[in-house]
N, C-alpha and C positions, 0 to 999 in steps of 0.2 A: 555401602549404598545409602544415599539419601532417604530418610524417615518424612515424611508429609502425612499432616492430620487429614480423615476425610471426612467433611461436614454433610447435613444436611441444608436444607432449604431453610431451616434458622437458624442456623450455623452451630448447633451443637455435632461435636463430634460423634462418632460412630464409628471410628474403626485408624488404623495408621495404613498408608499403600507403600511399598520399598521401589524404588523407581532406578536404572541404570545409572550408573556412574559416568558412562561414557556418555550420556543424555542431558540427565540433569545437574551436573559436576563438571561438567566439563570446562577447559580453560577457554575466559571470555576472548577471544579473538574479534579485536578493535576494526583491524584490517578488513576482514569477511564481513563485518555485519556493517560495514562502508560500503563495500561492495557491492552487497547485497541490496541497499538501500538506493542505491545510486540506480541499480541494473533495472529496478520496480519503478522509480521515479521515470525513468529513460524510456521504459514500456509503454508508461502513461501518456506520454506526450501524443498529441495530437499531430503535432508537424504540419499541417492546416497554414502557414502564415505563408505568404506569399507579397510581393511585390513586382508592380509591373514595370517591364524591362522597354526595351526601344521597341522593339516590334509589336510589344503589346499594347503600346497605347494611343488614343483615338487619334488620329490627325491625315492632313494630306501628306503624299509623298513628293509633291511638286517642289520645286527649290526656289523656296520664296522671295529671292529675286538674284540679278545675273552673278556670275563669279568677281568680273571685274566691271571697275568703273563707276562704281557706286561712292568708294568712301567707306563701306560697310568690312567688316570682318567678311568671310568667308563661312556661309552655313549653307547646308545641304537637305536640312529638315527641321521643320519646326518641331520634331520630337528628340530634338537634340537632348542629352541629357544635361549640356550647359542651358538649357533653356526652361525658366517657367512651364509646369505641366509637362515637360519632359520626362523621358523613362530612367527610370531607378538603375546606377551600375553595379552588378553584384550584389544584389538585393538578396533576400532571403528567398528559396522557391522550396516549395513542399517535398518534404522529406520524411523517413522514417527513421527516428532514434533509436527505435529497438537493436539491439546487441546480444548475442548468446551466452551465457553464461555460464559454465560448466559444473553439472550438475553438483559435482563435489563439494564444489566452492559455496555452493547455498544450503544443501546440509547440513557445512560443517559453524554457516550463520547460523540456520534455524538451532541448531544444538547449542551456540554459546550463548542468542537469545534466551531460549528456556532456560539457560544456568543463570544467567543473570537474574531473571526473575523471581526464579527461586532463591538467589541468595539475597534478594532485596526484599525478600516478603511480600514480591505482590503478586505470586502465583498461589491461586486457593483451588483446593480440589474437593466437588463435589459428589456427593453417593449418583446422582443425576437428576438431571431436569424434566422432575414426573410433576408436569401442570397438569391441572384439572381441567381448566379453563382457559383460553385467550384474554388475561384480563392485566393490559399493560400498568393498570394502578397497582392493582395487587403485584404485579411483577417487580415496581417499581421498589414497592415496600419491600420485597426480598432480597435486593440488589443490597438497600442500604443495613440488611440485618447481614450480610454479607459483608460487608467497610467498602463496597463498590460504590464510590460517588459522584467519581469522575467518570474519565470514559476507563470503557468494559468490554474486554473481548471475550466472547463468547465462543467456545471451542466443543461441539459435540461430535458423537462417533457418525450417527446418522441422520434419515430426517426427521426433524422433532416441528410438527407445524404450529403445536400449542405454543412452542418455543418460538419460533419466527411470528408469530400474529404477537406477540407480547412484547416483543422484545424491538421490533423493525420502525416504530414510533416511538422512541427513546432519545433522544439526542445523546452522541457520542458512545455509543451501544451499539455493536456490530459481533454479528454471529456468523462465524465461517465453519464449513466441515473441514474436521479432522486430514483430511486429503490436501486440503488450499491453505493451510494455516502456511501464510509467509513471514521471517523474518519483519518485514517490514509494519504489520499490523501488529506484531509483540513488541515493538518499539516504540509503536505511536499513541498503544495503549497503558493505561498506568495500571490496571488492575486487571488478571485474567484468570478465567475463572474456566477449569474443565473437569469434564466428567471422567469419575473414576476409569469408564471404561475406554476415555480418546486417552487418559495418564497413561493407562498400560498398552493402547496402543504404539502412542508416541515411544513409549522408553521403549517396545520392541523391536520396531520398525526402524530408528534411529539409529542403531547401535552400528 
């Protein structure tokens, strides 16, 4: 079983937590945390884009002038899509990218995420986050006694609101419960930081 130091709020240690093997050891799988990233990005989309097609767009339906005898081509409306201001063919029309994902298949990301982390040294595990105060300066100052300088995922068990008031005007500083931590926010985060008691949630709940 993996050994991890557990720090306090100035990073002196105070104790070691023994964490799963099948959690935080586990073999990085490339493929799943592809996957995984892909299915979150896909979720996000809006799908909101649109273009307008022959019917949708302003014009008369008259036939602007006879079939034959003109000289002219042959048109039937001035919303031709060969024509200026004409409608869009096979334009893009609002959609939903979301896709299912199979629960297994994002477990088995979030678990090689957290192994990764841990073998790269940028998973820190703290006693927990007992502020006093909502005081994002002084928070700030913790972060960096911590080597958190970039962005910082914040992973607690429950709600901790001194934590959220300090923490939610940070740039690149994002705190999620123990329950939503995704693949995808331990990827895009460089440094993550949880509490002893979401560590031994995670390694139980994971296994």
């Amino acid at each position: 079983m993996p050994k991890v130091d557990v720090v306090n709020l100035d990073n002196q240690v105070v104790g070691q937590l023994e964490l799963a093997d099948e959690v935080f050891a586990a073999p990085v799988n490339q493929d799943l945390l592809y996957e995984a990233v892909r299915h979150y990005q896909a979720c996000r989309r809006a799908g909101t884009h649109k273009t307008k097609e022959r019917g949708s767009v302003a014009g008369s339906g008259k036939k602007p002038w006879k079939q034959k005898g003109t000289g002219r081509a042959r048109v039937g409306s001035i919303r031709s899509p060969l024509w200026r201001h004409g409608g869009t063919v096979h334009g893009p029309q609002p959609r939903d990218y979301s896709y299912h994902l199979p629960r297994k298949m994002l477990l088995g990301a979030l678990r090689s995420a957290l192994s990764a982390k841990l073998r790269d040294g940028e998973l820190t595990v703290v006693q927990g986050f007992d502020i006093g105060s909502p005081k994002t300066k002084e928070f700030r100052q913790t972060l960096d006694k911590l080597g958190a300088r970039k962005s910082v995922l914040l992973v607690e068990n429950g709600e901790n609101q001194n934590l959220e008031r300090s923490s939610r005007n940070l740039p690149r500083v994002k705190l999620v419960p123990s329950r939503e931590v995704h693949p995808y926010d331990l990827l895009d985060h460089e440094r993550i930081i949880l509490s002893q008691a979401t560590a031994q949630k995670l390694s139980e709940a994971l296994q």
